[in-house]
C-alpha positions in Angstrom: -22.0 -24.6 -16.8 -20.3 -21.4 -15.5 -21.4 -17.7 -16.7 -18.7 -15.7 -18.6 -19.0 -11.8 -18.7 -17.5 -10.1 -21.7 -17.3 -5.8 -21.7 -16.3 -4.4 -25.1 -15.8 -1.1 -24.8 -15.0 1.4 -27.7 -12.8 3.9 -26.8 -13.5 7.4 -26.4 -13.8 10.1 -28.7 -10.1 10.9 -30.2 -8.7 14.0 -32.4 -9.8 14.5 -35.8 -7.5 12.8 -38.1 -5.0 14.9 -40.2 -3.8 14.1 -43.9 -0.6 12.9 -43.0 -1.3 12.1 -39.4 -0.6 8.8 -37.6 -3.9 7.4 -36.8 -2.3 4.9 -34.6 -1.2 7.8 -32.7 -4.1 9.8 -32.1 -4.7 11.2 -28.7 -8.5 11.6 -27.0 -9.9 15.1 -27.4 -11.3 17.1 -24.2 -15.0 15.4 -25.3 -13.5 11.8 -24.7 -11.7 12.6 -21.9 -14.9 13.5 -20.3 -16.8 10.6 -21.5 -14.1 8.1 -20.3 -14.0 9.9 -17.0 -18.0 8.7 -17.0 -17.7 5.4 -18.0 -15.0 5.1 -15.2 -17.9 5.9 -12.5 -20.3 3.6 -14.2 -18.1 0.7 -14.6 -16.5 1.0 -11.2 -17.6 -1.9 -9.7 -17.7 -4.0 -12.3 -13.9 -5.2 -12.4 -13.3 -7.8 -14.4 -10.2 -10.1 -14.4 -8.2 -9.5 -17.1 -8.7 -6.3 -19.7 -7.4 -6.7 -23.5 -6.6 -3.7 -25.1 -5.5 -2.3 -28.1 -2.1 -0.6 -28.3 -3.4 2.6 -29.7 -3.1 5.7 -27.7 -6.8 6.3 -28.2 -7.1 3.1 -26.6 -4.6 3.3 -24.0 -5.7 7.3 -22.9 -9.6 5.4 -22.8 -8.1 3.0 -20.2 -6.0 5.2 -18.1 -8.6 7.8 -17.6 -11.7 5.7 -16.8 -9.4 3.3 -14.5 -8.8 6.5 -12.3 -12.3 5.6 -10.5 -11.4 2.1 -9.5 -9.6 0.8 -6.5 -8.0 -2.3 -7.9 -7.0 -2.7 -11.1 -6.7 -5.4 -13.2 -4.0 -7.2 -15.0 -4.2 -5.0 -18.7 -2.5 -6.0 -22.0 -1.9 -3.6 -24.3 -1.8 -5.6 -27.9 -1.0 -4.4 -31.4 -3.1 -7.3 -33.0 -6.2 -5.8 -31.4 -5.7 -2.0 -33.5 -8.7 -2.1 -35.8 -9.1 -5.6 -35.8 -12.1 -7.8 -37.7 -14.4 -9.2 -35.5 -13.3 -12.6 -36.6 -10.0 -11.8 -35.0 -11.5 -9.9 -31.6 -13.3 -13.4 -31.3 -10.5 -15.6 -32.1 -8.4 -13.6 -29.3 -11.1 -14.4 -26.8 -11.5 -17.2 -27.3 -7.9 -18.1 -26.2 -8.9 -16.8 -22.9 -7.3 -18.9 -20.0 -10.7 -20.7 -18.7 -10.5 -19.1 -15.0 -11.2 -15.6 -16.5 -14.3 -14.9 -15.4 -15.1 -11.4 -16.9 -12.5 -9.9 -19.4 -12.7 -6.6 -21.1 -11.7 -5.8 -24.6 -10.9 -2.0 -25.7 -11.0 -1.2 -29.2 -12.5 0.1 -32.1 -15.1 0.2 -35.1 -16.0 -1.4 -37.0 -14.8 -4.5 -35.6 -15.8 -4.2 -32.4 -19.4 -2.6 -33.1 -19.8 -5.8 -35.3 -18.5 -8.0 -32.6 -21.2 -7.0 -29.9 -23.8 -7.0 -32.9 -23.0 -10.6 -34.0 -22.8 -11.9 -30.3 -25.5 -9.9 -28.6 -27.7 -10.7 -32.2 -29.1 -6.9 -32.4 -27.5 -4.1 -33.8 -25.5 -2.2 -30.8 -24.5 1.2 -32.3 -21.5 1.7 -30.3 -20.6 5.2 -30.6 -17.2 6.9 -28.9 -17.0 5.2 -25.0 -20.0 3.2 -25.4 -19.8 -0.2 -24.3 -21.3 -3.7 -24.5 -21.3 -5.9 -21.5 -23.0 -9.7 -22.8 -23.2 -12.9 -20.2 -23.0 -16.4 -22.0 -22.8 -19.6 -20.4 -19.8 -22.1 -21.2 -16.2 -21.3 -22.1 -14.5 -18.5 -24.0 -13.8 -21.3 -26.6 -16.7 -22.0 -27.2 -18.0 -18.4 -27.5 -21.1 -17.2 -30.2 -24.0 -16.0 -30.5 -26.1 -18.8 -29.4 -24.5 -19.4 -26.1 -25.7 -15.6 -25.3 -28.2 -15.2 -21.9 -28.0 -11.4 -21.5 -26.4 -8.2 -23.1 -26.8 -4.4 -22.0 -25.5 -1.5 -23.1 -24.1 2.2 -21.7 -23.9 5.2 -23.7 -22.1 8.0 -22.0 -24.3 11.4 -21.6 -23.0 14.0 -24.9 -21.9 17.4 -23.6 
């Protein structure tokens, strides 16, 4: 049986929110630059082989800074249906993943994704602004859950 690797990562700390303001559209502030920055150095050589992420520009800023540190990049698709998506539909998207992804990334945002990494990893994961869950399973994305789990860490970028 083949070992998948899965990296949800939050994305980094945006802009307060505005009355008015379009929360799709909200850029990182100079905090989250910072912390993507450092989750750039500590992911570097873990590239996987395809990264999902959401359409956002929160999202999008998360990737482009942190992918600054790496060498080769990955094939990225930005996706509207993964903007503050239910963790019944992050799951449902990976598990559509072609079977020769090996390690995939997904970029997005709470509370879906906090309960994602929660439900998969079966403890409570806490994932604040650019934190991120990497979990190791055995079989296909398909097939994907909780009890098919071997392994699940977790990095929390140092707070100014």
């Amino acid at each position: 049986m083949s070992i998948k690797k899965l990296t949800l990562l939050r994305h980094a700390k945006a802009v307060t929110a505005l009355p008015g303001m379009d929360d799709h559209a909200r850029m990182l502030n100079s905090r989250g630059r910072a912390a993507a920055a450092q989750v750039g150095i500590e992911t570097a050589g873990a590239r996987p082989d395809l990264v999902l992420c959401s359409d956002a520009a929160r999202t999008r800023e998360t990737w482009e800074i942190l992918s600054h540190t790496w060498e080769i990049l990955p094939p990225v698709l930005f996706e509207s249906g993964l903007y503050l998506a239910s963790p019944g539909a992050l799951l449902g998207r990976l598990r559509g993943l072609a079977p020769e992804i090996g390690h995939a990334w997904l970029i997005g945002h709470n509370p879906g994704l906090e309960q994602l990494a929660s439900e998969l990893s079966g403890q409570f994961t806490g994932l604040t602004t650019a934190a991120r869950a990497r979990i190791e399973f055995d079989g296909a994305w398909r097939a994907l859950g909780a009890p098919t789990v071997r392994r699940a860490d977790y990095f929390i970028p140092a707070r100014d």
